[in-house]
GURO-493175 format. One line per field, with one value per residue (C-alpha): residue in three letters; residue number from 1; x, y, z. Coordinates in Angstrom, 3 decimals. Example, Ala and Ser with C-alpha at 12.3 -4.5 7.8 and 13.67 -1.06 7.14 Angstrom:
BEGIN
rest	[Ala/Ser]
nr	[1/2]
c1	[12.300/13.670]
c2	[-4.500/-1.060]
c3	[7.800/7.140]
end
This chain:
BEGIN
rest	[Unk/Unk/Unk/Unk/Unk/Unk/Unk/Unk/Unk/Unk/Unk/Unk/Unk/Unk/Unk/Unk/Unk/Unk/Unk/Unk/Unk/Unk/Unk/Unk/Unk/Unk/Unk/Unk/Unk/Unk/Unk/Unk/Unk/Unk/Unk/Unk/Unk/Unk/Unk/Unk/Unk/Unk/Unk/Unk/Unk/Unk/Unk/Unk/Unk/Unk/Unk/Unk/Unk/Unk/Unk/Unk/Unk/Unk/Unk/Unk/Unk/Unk/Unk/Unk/Unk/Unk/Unk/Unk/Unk/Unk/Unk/Unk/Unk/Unk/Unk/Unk/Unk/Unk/Unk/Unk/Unk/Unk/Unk/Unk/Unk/Unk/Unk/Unk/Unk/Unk/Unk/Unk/Unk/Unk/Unk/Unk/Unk/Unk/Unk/Unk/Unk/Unk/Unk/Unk/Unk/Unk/Unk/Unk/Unk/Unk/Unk/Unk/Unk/Unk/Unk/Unk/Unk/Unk/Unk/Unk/Unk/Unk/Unk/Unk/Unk/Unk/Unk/Unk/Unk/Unk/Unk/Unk/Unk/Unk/Unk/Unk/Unk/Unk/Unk/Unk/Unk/Unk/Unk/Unk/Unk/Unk/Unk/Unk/Unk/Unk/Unk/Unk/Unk/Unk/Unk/Unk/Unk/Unk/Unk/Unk/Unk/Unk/Unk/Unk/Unk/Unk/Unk/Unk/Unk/Unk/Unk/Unk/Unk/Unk/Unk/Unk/Unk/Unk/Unk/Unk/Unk/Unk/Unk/Unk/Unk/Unk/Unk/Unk/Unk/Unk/Unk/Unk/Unk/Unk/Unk/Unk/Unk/Unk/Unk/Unk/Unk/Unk/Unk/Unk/Unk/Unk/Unk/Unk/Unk/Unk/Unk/Unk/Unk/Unk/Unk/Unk/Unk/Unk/Unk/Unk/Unk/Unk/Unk/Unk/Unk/Unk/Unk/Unk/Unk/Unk/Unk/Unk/Unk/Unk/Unk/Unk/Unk/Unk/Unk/Unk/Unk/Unk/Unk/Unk/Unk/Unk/Unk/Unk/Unk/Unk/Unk/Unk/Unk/Unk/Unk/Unk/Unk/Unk/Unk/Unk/Unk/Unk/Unk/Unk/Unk/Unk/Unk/Unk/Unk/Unk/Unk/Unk/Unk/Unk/Unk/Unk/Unk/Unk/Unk/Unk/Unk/Unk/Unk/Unk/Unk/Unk/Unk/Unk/Unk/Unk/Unk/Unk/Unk/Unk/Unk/Unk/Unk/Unk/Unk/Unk/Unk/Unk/Unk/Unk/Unk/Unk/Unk/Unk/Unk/Unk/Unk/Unk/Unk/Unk/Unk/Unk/Unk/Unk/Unk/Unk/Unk/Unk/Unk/Unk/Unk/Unk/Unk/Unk/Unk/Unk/Unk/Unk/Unk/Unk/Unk/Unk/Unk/Unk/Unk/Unk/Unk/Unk/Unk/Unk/Unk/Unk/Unk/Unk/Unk/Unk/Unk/Unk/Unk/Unk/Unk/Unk/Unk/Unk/Unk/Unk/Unk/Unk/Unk/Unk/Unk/Unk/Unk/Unk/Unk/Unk/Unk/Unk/Unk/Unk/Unk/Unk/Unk/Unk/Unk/Unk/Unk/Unk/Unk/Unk/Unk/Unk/Unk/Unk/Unk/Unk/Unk/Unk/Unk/Unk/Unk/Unk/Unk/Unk/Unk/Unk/Unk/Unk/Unk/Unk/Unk/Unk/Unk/Unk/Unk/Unk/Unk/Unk/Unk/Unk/Unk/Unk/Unk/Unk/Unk/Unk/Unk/Unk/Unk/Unk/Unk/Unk/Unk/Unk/Unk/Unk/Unk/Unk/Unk/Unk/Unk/Unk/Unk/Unk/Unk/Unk/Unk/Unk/Unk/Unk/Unk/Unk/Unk/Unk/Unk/Unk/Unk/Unk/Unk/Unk/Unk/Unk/Unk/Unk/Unk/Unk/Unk/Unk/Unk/Unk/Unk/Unk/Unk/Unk/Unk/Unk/Unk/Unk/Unk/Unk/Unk/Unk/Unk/Unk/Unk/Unk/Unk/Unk/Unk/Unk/Unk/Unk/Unk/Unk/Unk/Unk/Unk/Unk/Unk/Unk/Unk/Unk/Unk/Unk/Unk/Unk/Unk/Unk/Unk/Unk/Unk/Unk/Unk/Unk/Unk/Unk/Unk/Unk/Unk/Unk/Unk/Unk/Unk/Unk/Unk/Unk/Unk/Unk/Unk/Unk/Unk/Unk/Unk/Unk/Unk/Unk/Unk/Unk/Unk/Unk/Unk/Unk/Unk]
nr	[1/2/3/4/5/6/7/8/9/10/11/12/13/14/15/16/17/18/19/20/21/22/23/24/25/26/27/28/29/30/31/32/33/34/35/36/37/38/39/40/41/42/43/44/45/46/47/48/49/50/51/52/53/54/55/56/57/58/59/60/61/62/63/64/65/66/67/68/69/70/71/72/73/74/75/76/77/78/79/80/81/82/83/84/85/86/87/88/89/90/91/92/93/94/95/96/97/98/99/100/101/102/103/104/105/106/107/108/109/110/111/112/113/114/115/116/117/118/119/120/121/122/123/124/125/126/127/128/129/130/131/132/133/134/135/136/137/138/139/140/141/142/143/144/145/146/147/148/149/150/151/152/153/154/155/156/157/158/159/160/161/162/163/164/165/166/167/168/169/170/171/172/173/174/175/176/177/178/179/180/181/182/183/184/185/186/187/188/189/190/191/192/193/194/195/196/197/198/199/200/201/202/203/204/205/206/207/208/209/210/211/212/213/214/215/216/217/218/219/220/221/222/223/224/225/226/227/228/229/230/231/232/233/234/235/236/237/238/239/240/241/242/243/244/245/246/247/248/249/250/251/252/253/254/255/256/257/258/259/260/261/262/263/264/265/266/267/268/269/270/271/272/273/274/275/276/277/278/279/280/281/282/283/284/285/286/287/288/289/290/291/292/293/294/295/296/297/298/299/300/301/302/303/304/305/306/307/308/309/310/311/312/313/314/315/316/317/318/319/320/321/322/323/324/325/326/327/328/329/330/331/332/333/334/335/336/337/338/339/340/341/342/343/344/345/346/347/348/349/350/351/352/353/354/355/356/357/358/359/360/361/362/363/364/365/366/367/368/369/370/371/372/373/374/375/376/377/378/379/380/381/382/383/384/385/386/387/388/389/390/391/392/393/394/395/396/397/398/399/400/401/402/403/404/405/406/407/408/409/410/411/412/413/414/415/416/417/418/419/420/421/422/423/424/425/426/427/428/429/430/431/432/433/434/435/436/437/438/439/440/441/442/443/444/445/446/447/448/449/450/451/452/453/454/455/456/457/458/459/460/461/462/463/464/465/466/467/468/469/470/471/472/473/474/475/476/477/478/479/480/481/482/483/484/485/486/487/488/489/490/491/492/493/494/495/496/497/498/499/500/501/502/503/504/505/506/507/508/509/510/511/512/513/514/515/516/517/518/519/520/521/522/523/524/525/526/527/528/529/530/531/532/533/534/535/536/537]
c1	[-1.608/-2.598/-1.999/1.488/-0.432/-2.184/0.919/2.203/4.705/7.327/9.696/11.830/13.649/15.980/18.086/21.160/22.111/18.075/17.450/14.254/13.193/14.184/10.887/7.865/6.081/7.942/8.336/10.790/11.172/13.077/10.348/9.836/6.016/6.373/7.534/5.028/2.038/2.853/2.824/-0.584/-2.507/-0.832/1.126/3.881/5.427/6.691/8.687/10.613/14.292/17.351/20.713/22.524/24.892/24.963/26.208/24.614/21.222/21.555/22.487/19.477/16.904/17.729/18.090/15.531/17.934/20.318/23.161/25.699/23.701/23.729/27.720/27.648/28.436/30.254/31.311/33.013/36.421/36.666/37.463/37.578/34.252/31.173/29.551/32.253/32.871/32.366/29.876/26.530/26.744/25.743/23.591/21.353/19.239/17.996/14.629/16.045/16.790/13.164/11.242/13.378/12.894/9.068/8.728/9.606/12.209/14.908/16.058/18.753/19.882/21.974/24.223/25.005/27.430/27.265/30.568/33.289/35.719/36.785/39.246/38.342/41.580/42.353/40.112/42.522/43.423/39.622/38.573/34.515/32.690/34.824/34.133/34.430/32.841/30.002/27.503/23.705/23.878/25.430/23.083/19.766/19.053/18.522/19.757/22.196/23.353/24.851/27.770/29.615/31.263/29.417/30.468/30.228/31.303/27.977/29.448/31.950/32.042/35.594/33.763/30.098/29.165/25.879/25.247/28.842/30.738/32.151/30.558/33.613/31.977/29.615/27.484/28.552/25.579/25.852/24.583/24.116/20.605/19.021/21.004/19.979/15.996/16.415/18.187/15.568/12.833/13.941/14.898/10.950/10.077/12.065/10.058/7.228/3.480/2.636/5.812/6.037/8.554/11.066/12.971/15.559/16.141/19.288/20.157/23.738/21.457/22.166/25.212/28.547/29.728/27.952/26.957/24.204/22.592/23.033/19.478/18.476/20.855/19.499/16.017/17.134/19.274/18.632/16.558/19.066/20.652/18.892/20.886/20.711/19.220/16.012/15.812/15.831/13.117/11.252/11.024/10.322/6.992/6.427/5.790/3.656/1.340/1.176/0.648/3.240/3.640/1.494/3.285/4.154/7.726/10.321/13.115/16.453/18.780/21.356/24.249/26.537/29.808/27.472/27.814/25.178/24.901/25.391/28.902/29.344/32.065/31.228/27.751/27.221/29.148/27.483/24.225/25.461/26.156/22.495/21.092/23.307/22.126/18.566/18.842/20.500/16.917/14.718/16.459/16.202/12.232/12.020/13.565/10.895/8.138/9.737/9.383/5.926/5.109/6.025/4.820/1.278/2.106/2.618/-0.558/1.625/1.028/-1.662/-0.967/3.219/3.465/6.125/8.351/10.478/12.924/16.437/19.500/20.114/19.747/21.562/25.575/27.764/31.025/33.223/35.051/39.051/41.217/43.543/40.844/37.780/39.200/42.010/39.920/38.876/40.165/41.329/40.767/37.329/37.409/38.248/41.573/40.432/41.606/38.612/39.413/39.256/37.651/35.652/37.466/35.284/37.478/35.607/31.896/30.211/28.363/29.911/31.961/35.169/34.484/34.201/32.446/29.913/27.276/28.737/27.241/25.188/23.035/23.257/21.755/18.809/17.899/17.594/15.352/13.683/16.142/19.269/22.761/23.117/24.492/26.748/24.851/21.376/19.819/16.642/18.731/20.740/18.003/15.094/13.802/10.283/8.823/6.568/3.806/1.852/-0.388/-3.209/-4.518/-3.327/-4.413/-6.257/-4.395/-4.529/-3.414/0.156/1.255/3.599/4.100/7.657/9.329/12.803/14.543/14.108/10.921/10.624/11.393/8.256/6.081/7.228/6.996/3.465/2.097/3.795/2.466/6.056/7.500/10.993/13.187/14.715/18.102/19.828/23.151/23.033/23.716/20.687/19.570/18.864/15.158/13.296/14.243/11.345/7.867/4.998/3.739/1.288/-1.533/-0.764/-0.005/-3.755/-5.131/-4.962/-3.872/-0.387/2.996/5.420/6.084/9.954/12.159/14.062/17.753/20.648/24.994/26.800/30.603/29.885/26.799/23.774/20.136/17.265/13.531/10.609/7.363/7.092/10.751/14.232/17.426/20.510/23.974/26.415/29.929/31.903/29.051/25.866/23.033/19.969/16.324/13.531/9.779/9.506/6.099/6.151/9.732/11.022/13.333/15.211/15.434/13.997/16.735/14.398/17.652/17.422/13.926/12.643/15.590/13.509/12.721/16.322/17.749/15.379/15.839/19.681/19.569/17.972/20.237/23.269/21.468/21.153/24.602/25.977/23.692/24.339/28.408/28.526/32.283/33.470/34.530/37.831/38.441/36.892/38.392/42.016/41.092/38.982/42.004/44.833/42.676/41.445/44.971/43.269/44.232/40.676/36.686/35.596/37.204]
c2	[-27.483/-29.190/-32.456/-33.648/-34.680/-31.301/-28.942/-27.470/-27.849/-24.422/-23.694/-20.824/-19.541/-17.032/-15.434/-13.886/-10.438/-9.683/-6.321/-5.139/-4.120/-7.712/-9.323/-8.622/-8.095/-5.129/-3.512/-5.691/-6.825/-10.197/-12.870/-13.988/-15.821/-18.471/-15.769/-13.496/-15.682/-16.687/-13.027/-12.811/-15.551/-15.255/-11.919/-8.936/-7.615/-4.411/-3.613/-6.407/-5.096/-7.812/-7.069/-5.417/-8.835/-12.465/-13.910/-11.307/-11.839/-15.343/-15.503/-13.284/-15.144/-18.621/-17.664/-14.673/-13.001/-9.938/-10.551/-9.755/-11.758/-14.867/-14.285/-13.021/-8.970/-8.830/-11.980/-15.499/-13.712/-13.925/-10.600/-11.213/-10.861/-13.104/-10.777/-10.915/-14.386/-15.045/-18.583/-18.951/-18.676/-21.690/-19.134/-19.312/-21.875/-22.487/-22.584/-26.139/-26.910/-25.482/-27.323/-31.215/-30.048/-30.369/-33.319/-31.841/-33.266/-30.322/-30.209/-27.564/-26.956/-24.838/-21.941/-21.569/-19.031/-18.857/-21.428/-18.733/-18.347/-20.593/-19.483/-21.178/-21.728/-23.453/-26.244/-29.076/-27.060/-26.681/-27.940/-27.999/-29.363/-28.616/-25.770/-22.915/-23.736/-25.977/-27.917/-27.560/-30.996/-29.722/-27.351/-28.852/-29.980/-34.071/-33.020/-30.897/-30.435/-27.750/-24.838/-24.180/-20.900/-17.547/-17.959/-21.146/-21.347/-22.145/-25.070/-26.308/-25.524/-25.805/-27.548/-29.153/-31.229/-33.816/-34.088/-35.169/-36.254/-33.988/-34.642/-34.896/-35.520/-33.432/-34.269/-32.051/-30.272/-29.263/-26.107/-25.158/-23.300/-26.259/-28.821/-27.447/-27.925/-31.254/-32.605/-30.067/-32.009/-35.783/-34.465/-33.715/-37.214/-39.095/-37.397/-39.574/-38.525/-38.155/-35.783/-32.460/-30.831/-27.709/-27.129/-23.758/-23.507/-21.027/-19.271/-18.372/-16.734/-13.986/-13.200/-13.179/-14.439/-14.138/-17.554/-18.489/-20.561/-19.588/-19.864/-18.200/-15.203/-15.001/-14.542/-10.905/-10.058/-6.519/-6.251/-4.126/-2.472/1.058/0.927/1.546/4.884/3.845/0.731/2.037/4.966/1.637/0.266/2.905/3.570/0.328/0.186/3.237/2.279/-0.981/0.403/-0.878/1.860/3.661/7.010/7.273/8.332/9.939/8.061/8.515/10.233/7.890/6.987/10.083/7.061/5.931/8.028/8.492/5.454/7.754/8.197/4.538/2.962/-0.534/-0.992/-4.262/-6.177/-3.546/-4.827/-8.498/-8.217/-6.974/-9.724/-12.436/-11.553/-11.454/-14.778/-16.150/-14.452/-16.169/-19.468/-19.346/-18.444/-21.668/-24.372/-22.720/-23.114/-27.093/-27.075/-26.310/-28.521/-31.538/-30.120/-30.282/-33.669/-35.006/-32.811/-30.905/-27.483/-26.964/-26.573/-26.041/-22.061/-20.772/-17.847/-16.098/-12.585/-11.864/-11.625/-7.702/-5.233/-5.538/-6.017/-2.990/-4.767/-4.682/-7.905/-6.487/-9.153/-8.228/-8.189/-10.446/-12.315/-13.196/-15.661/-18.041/-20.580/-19.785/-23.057/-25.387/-28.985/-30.147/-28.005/-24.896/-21.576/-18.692/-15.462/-13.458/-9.753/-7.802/-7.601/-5.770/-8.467/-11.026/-11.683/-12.870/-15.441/-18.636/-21.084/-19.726/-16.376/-14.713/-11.516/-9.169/-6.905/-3.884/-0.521/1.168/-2.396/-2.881/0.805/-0.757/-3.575/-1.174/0.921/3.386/3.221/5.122/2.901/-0.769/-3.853/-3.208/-0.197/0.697/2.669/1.412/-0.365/-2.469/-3.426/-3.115/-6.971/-7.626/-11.152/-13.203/-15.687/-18.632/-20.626/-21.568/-23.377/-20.280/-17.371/-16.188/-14.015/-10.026/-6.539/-5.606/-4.399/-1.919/-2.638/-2.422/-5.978/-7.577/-10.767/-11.453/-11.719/-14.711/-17.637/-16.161/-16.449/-20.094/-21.001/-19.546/-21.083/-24.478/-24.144/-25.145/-23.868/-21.596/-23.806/-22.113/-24.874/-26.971/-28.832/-27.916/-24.228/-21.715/-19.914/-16.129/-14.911/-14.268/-10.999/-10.828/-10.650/-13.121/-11.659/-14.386/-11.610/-9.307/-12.080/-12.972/-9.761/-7.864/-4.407/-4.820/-2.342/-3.945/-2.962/-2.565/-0.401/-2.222/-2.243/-2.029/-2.134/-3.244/-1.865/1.380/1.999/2.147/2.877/2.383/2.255/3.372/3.502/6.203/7.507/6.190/7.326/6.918/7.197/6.136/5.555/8.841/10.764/12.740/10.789/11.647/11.680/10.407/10.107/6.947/6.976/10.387/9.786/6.053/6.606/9.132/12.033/14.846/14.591/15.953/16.065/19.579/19.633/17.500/17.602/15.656/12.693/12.259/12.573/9.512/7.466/7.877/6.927/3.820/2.924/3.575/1.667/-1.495/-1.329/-1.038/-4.167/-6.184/-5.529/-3.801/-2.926/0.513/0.056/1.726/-0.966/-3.625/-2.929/-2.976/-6.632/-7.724/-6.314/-9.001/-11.582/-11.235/-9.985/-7.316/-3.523/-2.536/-4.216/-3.109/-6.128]
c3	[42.780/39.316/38.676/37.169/33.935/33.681/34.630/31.266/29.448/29.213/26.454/26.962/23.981/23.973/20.617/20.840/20.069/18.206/17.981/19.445/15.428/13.872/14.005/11.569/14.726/15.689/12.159/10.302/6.630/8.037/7.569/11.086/10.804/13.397/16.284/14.772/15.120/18.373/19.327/17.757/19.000/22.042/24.355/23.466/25.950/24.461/27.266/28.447/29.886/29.678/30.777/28.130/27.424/26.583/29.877/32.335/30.974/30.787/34.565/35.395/33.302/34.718/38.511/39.031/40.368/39.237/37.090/40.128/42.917/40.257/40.189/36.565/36.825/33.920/31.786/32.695/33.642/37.723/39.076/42.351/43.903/44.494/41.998/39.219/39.984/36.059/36.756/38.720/42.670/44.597/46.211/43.450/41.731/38.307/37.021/35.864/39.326/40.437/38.661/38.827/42.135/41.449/38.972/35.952/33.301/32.239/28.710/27.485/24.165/22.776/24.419/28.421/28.578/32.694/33.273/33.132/30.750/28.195/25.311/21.477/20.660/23.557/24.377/25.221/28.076/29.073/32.863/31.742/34.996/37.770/40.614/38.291/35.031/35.669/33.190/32.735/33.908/37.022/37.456/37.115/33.563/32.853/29.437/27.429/24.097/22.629/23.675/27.062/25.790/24.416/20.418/17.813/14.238/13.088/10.832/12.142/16.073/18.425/20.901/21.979/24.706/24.772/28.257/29.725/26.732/23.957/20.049/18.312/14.862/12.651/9.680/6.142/6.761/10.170/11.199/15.081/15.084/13.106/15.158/18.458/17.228/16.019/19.469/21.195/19.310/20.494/23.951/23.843/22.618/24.956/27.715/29.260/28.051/31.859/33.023/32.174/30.528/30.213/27.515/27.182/23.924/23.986/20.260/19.126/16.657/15.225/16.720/14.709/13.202/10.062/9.023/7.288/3.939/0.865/0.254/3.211/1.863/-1.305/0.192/0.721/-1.654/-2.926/0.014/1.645/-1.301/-0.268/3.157/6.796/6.676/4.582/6.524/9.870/8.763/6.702/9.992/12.065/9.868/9.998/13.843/13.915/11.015/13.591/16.577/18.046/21.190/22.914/21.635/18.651/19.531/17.499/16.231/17.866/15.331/13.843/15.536/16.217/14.913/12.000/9.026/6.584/3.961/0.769/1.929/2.412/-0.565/-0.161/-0.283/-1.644/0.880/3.281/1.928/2.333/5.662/6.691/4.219/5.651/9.605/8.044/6.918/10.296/12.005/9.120/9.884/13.699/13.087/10.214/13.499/15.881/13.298/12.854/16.638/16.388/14.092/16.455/19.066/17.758/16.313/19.813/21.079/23.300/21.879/23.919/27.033/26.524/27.465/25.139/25.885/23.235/23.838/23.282/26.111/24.433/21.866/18.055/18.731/17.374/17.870/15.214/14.060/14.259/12.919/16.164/18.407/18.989/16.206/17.535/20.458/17.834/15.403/12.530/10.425/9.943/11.586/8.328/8.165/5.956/6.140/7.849/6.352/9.971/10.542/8.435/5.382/2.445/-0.213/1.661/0.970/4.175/5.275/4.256/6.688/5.341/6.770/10.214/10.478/11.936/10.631/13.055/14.105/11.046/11.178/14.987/14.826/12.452/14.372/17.577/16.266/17.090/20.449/21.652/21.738/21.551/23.504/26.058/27.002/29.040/27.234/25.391/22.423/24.901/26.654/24.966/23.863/22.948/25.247/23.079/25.087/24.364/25.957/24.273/27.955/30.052/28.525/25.710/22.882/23.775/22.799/23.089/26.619/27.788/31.195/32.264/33.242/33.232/33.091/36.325/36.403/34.062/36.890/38.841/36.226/35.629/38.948/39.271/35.834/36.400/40.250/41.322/44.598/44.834/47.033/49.287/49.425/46.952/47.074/50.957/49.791/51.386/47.692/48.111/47.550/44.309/43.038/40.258/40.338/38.173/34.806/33.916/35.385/32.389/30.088/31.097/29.696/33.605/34.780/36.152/37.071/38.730/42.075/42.807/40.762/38.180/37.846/35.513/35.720/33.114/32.638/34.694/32.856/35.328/35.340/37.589/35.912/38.018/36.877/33.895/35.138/34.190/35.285/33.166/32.312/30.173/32.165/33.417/32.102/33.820/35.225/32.698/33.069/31.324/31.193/29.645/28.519/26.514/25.367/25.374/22.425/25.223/23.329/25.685/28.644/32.328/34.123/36.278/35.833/38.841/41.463/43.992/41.854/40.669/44.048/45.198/41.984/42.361/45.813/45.196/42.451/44.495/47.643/45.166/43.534/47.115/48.013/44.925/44.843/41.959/41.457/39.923/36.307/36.969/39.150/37.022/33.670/34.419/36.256/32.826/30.074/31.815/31.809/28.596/27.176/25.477/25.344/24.932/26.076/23.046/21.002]
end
């Protein structure tokens, strides 16, 4: 086991709602050159699997363990079960909690999302820190700053906690994904030279609502005046003039709900939409570039192993006055009116607005995958994982190895050289469910050896080697060969009856394991408490 001194630093940063296409490194006109040369000098992952939503992931990525086993099956509304309990099990432990466990200081910043539920218009009534919604600080980290809940305002937020106390002022110029770096940044400097740090660096970036600079907008404006169709193709070119997969697949067609963009009647606030998420991506990469800046002005870069990916694919939900809306407030902290929903008479992007960039866009950013957030097919799941370690591994080509989520506390635990304990709080924690990547992040031959898993609102799939079974909820199971046809257009099912028969009873095995609940039992539980007639929003 290293040293204390020599054990690195990690920084795992994680944006909300990217697209697998939304970086220049996977094909994208959004000016992402900090992530980008990170990927270079460093590791892609091409095909790193998340969980197909915010919370879910979340859970996964800090435990090692499946969304359901970490108590986080669906969102932060309890349904009844250990697995739908809405906030992490006791049964499982953070990487936070892993590594204090071993020496290290834990620094969060930004958004949680694992607490249960906590309604925006409500937060006088909120209980944050007792049994069922508790704080990074309760769970492992020295240090916290940032959001409880899934959604901000990104100038003016309804609520944000520094370690135990809420901040109950803002500066005019606030703005959460720079204000997460900066605290992120002096949470690294108040860290003693010889202890090692980690730092989770959670985005609200880029998910709606559709808040960014006005300077960062007008970076793109007219940049997406052509529209989704000649974006989506732009891109698709893009990545196979790179490289960027073994197979040059074909594109998925567009979205069956998506109509074509020459029958689109409003396409400059269309175009301001897609140019005002661009921005919010361009101004998440500008606060990890500032990060790297200091991090080479302390001499930390070094040997700090930086991990970047995003908790799903592009987000098609569409901002209904009446619906998602409806959670959050409806005035600034300074009293102004937000114009709710997507409104066309309302040009986005401003703190006066509330807004997202919806389906045609969401369809963009997935490229060149099948479906989007919510679902498990390659565009809800599909996230790149950038690496860096300039101490741990040299930089190497682009790898296609099939991992998930999970597997991210391993590989932690084996760079850092920390153990996996086994108890914490007096509660026995249930065993890894991942596996280490740092051998294929070192330039090594490497499949992973269990089957991975997916369940997310009756939408299942199991991953096995080349093979993945899938289905969308109610509907047939499908097959595909994932290495001739990724972007799932050539559907096996029929054609090998052995091979689905053993891949769909290992899914149902797991789901039976895990306590994965039907979604006709689940929904009706998740529509009262969220008071909504629909999940869609």
């Amino acid at each position: 086991m290293p040293e204390m001194s020599e054990r690195p630093n990690v920084i795992l940063i994680l944006a909300d709602d990217l697209g697998f296409a939304d970086l220049g490194v996977t094909g994208s006109e959004i000016k992402t050159p900090n992530i980008d040369a990170l990927a270079r000098d460093g590791a892609m992952l091409s095909t790193m699997y998340n969980c197909a939503r915010c919370c879910p992931t979340r859970a996964s990525l800090l435990t090692g363990l499946y969304p359901h086993n970490a108590g986080v099956g669906h969102m932060g509304a309890n349904l009844g079960t250990p697995a739908y309990q809405g906030f992490l099990r006791n049964d499982s432990a953070t990487i936070a909690e892993h590594l204090r466990a071993n020496g290290y200081r834990t620094l969060m910043s930004g958004k949680w999302h694992v607490a249960g539920d906590f309604m925006a218009r409500e937060v006088d009534s909120w209980r944050v820190g007792d049994v069922e919604h508790p704080t990074p600080r309760q769970r492992g980290f020295d240090r916290f700053y940032g959001i409880v809940d899934g959604v901000t305002h990104f100038f003016s937020p309804h609520y944000m906690l520094e370690d135990d106390s809420r901040v109950e002022t803002f500066p005019d110029d606030f703005y959460f994904t720079d204000a997460i770096t900066d605290k992120a940044i002096g949470m690294i400097e108040e860290t003693p030279d010889d202890q090692p740090f980690f730092l989770y660096l959670a985005h609200t970036a880029p998910h709606w609502p559709l808040h960014a600079h006005e300077e960062d907008i007008a970076r793109y404006d007219g940049a997406y005046n052509a529209g989704w169709d000649a974006t989506r193709t732009a891109r698709h070119e893009t990545m196979n003039a790179m490289g960027l997969f073994q197979t040059t697949w074909d594109i998925s067609p567009r979205d069956h709900q998506v109509h074509p963009w020459t029958a689109e009647q409003n396409t400059d606030w269309e175009a301001r939409k897609m140019a005002t998420y661009a921005a919010m991506v361009d101004r998440m990469d500008q606060s990890i570039g500032r990060l790297i800046v200091e991090l080479k002005r302390m001499d930390k870069f070094d040997n700090t192993m930086i991990l970047f990916l995003s908790d799903n694919g592009g987000c098609a939900e569409f901002m209904a006055e009446d619906g998602w809306a409806k959670f959050f407030p409806e005035t600034t902290a300074d009293g102004r009116k937000i114009e709710m929903g997507n409104r066309p008479d309302v040009i986005p992007g401003n703190a006066l607005t509330y807004q997202s960039y919806d389906k045609p866009w969401a369809n963009v950013s997935n490229a060149p995958f099948r479906l989007f957030k919510h679902y498990v097919h390659e565009g809800g799941i599909s996230t790149p994982l950038v690496a860096h370690w300039p101490k741990g591994f040299t930089a190497r080509d682009t790898a296609h190895a099939a991992c998930h989520v999970v597997d991210i506390l391993p590989t932690i635990l084996e760079a850092t050289g920390c153990k996996y304990q086994s108890e914490v709080g007096g509660h026995e924690i249930q065993p890894m469910q991942g596996e280490s990547l740092l051998s294929l992040l070192r330039g090594n031959e490497w499949e992973r050896e269990q089957p991975i898993f997916f369940e997310h609102e009756g939408n299942a799939a199991i991953r096995l080697g080349q093979f993945k079974l899938v289905r969308q909820y109610s509907q047939d199971w499908e097959l595909y060969d994932m290495e001739a046809d990724r972007t799932e257009l050539n559907n096996l099912a029929g054609a090998s009856p052995k091979l689905e028969a053993d891949l769909k009873g290992q899914y149902l095995s797991w789901a039976a394991q895990t306590g994965v609940l039907d979604w006709e039992i689940a929904l009706p539980k998740l529509l009262d408490a969220w008071k909504l007639e629909s999940a869609e929003g």
